[in-house]
Wavefront OBJ file of the C-alpha trace (Angstrom):
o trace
v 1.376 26.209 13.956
v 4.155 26.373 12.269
v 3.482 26.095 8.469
v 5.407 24.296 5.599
v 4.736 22.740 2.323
v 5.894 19.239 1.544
v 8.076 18.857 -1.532
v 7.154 15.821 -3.159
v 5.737 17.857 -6.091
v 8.355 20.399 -6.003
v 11.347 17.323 -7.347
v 12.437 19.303 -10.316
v 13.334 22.335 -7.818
v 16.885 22.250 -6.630
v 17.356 23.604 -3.133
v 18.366 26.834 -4.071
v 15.226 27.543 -6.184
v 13.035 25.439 -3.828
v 13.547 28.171 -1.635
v 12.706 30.783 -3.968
v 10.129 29.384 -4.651
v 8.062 29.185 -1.306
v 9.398 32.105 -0.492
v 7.650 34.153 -2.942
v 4.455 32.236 -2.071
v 5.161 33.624 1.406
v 5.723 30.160 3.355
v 9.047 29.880 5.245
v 9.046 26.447 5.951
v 9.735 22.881 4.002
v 8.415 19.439 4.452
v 11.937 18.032 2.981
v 11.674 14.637 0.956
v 14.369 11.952 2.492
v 14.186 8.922 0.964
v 14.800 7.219 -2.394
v 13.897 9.665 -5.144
v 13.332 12.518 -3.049
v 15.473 15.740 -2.614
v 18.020 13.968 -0.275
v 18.697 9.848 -0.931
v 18.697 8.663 2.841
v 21.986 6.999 1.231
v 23.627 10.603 0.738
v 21.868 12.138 4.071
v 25.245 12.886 6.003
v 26.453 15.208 3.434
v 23.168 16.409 1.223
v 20.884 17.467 4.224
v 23.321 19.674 5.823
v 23.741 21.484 2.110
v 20.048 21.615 1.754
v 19.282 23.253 5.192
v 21.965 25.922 4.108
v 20.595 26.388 1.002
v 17.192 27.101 2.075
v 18.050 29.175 4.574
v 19.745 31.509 2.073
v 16.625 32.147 0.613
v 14.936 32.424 4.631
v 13.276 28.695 4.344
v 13.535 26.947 7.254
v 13.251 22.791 6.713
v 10.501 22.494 9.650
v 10.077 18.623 9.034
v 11.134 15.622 6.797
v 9.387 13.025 5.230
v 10.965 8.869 5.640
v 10.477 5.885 4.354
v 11.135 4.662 7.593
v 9.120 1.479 9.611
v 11.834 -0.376 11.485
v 14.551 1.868 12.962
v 17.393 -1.677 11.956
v 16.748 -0.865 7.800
v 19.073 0.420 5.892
v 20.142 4.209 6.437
v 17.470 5.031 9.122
v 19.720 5.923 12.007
v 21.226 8.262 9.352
v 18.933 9.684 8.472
v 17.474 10.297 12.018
v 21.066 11.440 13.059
v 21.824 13.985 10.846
v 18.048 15.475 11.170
v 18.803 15.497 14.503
v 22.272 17.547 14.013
v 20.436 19.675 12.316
v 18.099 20.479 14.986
v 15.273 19.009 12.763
v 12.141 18.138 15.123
v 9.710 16.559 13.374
v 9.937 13.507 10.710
v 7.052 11.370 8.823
v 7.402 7.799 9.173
v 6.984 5.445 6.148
v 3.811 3.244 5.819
v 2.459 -0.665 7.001
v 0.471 -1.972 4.726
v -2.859 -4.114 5.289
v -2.758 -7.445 3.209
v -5.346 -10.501 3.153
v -8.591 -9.955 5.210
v -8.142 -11.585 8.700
v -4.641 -10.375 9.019
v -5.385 -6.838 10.782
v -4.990 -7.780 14.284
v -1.340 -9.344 13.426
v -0.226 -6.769 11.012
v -1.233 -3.977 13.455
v 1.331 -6.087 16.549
v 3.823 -6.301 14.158
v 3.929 -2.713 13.483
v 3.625 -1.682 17.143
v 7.076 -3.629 18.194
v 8.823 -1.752 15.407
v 7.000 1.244 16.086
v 8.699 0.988 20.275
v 12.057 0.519 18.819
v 11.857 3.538 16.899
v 10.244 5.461 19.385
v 13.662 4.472 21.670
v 15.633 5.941 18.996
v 13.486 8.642 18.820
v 14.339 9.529 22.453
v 17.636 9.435 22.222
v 18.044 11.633 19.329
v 15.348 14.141 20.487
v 13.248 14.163 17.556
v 9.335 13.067 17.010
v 7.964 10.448 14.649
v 4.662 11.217 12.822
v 2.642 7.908 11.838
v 0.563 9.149 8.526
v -2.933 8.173 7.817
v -2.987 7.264 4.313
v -6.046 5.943 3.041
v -6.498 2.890 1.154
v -4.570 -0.420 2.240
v -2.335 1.724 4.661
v -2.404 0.359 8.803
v -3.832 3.448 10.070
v -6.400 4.484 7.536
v -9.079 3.575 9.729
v -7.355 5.983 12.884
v -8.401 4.304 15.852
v -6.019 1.465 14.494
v -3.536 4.352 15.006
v -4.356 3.916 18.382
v -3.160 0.281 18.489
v -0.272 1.157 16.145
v 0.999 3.542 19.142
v 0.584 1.255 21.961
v 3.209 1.491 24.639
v 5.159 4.001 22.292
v 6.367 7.061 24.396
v 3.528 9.524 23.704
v 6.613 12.548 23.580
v 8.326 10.769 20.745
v 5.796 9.304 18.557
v 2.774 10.337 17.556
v -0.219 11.083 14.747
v 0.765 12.630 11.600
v -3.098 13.512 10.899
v -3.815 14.547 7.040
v -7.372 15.761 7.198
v -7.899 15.002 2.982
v -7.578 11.073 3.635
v -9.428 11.467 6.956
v -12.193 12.678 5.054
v -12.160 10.085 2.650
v -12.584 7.825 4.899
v -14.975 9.206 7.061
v -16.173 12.144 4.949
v -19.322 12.957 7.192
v -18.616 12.938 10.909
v -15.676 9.986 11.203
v -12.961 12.080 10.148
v -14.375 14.454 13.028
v -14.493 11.751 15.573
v -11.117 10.231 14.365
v -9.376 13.178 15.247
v -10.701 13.612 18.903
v -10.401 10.154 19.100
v -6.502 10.512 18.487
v -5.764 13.957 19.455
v -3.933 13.513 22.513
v -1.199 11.855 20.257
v -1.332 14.649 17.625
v 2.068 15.486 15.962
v 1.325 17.518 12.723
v -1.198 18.029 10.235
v -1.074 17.663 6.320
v -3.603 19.803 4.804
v -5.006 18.647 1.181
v -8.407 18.258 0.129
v -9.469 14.816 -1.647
v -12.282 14.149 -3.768
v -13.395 11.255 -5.830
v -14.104 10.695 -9.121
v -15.697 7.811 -11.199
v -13.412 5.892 -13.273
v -14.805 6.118 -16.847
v -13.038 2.967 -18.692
v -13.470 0.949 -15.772
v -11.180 -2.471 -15.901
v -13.610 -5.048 -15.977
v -11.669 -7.001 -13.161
v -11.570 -3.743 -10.988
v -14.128 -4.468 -7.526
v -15.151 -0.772 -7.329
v -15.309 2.059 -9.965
v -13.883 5.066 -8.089
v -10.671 6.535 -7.378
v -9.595 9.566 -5.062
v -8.305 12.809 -6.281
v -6.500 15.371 -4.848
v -8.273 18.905 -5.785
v -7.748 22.523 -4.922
v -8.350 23.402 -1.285
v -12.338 24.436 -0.877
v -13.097 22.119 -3.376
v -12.862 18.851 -1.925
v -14.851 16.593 0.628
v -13.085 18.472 3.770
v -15.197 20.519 6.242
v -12.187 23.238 6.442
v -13.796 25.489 9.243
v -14.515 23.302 11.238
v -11.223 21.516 11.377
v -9.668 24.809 11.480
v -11.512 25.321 14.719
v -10.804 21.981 16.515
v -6.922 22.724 15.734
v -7.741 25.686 17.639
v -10.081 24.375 20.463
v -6.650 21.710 20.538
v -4.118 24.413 20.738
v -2.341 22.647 18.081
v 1.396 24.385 17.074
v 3.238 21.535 15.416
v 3.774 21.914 11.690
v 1.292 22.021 9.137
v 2.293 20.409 6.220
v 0.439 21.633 2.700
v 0.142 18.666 0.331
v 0.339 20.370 -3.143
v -0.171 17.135 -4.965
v -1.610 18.395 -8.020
v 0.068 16.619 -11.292
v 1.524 19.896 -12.874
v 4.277 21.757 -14.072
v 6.550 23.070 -11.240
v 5.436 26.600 -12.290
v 2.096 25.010 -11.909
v 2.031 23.298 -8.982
v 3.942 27.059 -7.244
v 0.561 28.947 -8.591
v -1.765 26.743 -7.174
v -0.052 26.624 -4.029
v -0.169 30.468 -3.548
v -4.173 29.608 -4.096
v -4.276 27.364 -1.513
v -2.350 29.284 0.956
v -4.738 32.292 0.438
v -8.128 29.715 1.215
v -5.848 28.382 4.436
v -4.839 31.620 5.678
v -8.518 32.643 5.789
v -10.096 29.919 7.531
v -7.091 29.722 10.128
l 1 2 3 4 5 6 7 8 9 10 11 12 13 14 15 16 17 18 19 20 21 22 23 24 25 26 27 28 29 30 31 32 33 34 35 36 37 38 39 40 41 42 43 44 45 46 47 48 49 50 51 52 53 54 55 56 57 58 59 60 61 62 63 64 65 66 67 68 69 70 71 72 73 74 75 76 77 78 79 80 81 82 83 84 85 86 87 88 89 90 91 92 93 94 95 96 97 98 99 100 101 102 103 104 105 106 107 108 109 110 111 112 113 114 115 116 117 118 119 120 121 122 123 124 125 126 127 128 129 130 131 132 133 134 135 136 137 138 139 140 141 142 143 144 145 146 147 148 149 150 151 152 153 154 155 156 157 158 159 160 161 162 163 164 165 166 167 168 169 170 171 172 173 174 175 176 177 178 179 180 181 182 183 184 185 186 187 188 189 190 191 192 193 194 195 196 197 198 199 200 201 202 203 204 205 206 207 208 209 210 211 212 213 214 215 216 217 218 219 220 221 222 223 224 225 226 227 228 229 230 231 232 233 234 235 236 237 238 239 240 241 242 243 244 245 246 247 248 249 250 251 252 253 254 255 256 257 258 259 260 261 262 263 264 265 266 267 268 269 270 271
């Protein structure tokens, strides 16, 4: 496994002092934001990524994967984006999300993703370099993972895969489904985002809200995951792609650094 941390809640860090940073935490590797907002604009990706792989690498951070906003390999600055992560000997990349809309629209939705989902996987091929569909939960295609299944469909299994994030599997299927999700999908398995979810009542509830409760992302241990024994299907799996550690706590950077170093401890010892 080759571990990372994905730098969503990092933004304020330039590259320089990204590095730094995880490497005084002890990680080596980045999950590198590409896409609008991020620490590389896709727009900018032909001369920012190859300064931001240098950059890192003067402090001995290695960018292991990148995250996309990509779902259809024809919008604007994908094949960039690919390209130059490809250059850069970059293996691994998160795809962007499908979203479910009206009830009775699944079975369309999830056909429409699929033929984008073979183009990219084409692309994929040719530029060496593996697509990870995320399983977001909420009104993401995929949430519920054997959908993943259908999203996949006649995709080459070397090129794209399942970008599994135990938190929102356990969310939605916090007793056994997350557990049965992942064997379900496992022979696809690409990486793994490690954060721990939770959820909490909403106290000033909007009166035209349909349910109460929203999810929260908490400190590793403290959450709804069943960390050892996920940590010992990843081994019974033999899984060695990255692991990607979803800090997503609203803090200061300083913060956010701190409570990473706390989570990397609680990983280190179930793994």
């Amino acid at each position: 496994m080759e571990l990372c941390v994905f730098s969503k809640h990092l933004q304020e860090s330039d590259y320089q002092n990204l590095g730094k940073a995880l490497k005084s935490i002890g990680i080596e590797g980045v999950d590198l934001t590409v896409r609008k907002g991020g620490h590389v604009e896709p727009a900018e990706v032909k001369e920012k990524l190859p300064i931001a792989k240098e950059a890192l690498l003067r402090e001995g951070v290695k960018i292991t994967m990148i995250t996309t906003e990509i779902t259809d390999i024809n919008q604007l600055y994908a094949k960039d984006v690919l390209g130059a992560a490809s250059n850069l000997g970059i293996g691994y990349f998160k795809l962007g999300y499908y979203a479910y809309q009206e009830f009775g629209s699944l079975r369309k939705l999830l056909r429409e993703a699929n033929a984008k989902l073979k183009d990219i996987a084409k692309f994929c091929e040719e530029k060496k370099i593996k697509a990870g569909y995320h399983n977001h939960s909420g009104n993401c295609l995929g949430a519920s993972l054997p959908h993943l299944i259908d999203l996949l469909e006649n995709c080459s299994p070397e090129w794209v895969g399942a970008y599994y994030d135990i938190g929102h599997a356990a969310i939605e299927g916090g007793y056994s489904g997350w557990k049965m999700n992942l064997d379900y999908i496992s022979n696809r398995l690409f990486m793994v985002a490690v954060k721990d979810l939770s959820f909490a009542r909403i106290k000033d509830v909007d009166p035209s809200s349909k349910w109460p409760w929203k999810t929260q992302v908490v400190p590793l241990g403290e959450g709804l995951v069943n960390w050892k024994e996920f940590s010992d299907f990843l081994k019974t799996l033999n899984f060695n792609g990255p692991l990607s550690m979803h800090s997503e706590y609203q803090l200061p950077v300083e913060q956010v650094v701190e409570q990473t170093k706390k989570d990397l401890t609680f990983l280190r010892k179930i793994l």
